[in-house]
C-alpha positions in Angstrom: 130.0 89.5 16.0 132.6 86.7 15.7 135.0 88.5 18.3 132.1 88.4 20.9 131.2 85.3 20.7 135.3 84.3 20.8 135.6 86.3 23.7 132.3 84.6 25.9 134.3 81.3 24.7 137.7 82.6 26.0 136.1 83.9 29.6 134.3 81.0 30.0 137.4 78.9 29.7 139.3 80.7 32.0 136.8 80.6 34.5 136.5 77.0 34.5 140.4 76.6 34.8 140.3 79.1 37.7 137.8 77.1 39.6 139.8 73.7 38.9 142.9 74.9 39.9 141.4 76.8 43.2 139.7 73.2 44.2 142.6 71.4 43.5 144.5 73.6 45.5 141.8 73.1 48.2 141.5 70.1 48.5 145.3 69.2 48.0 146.4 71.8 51.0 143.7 71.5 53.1 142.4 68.0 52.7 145.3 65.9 52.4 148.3 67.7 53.9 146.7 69.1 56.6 146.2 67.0 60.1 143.9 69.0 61.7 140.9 67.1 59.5 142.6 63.7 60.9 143.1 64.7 64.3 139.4 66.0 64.7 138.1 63.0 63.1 140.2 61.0 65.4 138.8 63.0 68.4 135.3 62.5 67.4 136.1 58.3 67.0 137.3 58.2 70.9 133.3 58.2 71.5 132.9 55.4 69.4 131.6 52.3 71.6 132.4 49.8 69.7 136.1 50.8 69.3 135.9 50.3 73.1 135.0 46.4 72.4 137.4 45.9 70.2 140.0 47.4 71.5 138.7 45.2 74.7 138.8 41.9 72.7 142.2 42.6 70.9 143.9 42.9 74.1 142.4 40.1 75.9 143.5 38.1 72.7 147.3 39.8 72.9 147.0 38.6 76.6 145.9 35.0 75.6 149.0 35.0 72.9 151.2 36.1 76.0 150.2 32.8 77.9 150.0 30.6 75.4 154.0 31.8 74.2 155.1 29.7 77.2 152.3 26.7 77.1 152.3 26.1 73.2 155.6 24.8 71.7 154.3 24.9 67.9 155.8 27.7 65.9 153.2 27.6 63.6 149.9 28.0 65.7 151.7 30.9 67.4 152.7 32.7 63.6 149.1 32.1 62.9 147.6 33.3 65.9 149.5 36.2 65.4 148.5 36.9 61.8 145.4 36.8 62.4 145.5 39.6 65.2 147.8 41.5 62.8 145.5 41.4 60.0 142.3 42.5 62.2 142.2 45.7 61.7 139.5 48.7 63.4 138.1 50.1 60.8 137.5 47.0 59.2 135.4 46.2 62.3 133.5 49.6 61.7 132.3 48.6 58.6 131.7 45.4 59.2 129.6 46.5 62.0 127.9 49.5 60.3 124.3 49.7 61.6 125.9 49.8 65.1 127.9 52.5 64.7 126.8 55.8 66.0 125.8 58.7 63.5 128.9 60.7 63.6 131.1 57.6 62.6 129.0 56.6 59.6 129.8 60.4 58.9 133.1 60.6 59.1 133.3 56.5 57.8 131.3 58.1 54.7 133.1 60.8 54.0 136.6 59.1 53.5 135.2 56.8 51.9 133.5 58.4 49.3 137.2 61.2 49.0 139.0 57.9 48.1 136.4 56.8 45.1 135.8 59.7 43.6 139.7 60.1 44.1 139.9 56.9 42.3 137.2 57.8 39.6 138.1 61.2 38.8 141.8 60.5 38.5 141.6 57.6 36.5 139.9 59.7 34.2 141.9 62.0 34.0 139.9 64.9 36.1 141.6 67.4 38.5 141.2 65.4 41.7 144.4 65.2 44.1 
């Protein structure tokens, strides 16, 4: 009876490793290394409007930097002008602007978003994540 209930044990186990290591394999190959996933998410963020606006008011402000360079003779104004543009950043906009983005971004927004923390959860606890 005790070699039974030792074996249930054993088959158990291994079928739990088996599914760990097949998801980590998954999701390691086919998640992270892979940039068909990126390049399809990129294809369906082309559609997004209001990466049209800001890519519309970044270069109008790139344009205004380009004037001013010859007008402005402080260093400083110019360094911070450009920090500023530098640390604008699209998807920051995204989010920012959530309940105007369509459907499919908040989608795809939502989705890497919730990989990295339960990336962040699971490893730091020590859990097969990759």
């Amino acid at each position: 009876m005790e070699d039974a209930h030792l074996w249930k044990v054993v088959q158990f186990s291994l079928c739990t490793r088996l599914i760990a290591i097949v998801l980590q394999v998954l999701t390691r190959f086919l998640c992270s290394s892979s940039p068909v996933l990126y390049w399809f998410c990129a294809h369906l963020l082309q559609k997004e409007p209001l990466l049209d606006e800001y890519s519309c008011k970044l270069s109008s402000c790139t344009t205004r930097l380009q004037a001013d360079d010859t007008s402005s003779t402080s260093a400083i104004s110019l360094i911070d002008r450009s920090w500023k543009n530098a640390m604008s950043n699209s998807i920051t906009e995204l989010f920012l602007n959530w309940k105007k983005c369509t459907s499919t971004t908040r989608c795809i927004l939502g989705y890497f978003l919730s990989y990295w923390m339960l990336g962040l959860l699971l490893h730091c606890n020590f859990l097969p994540w990759t």
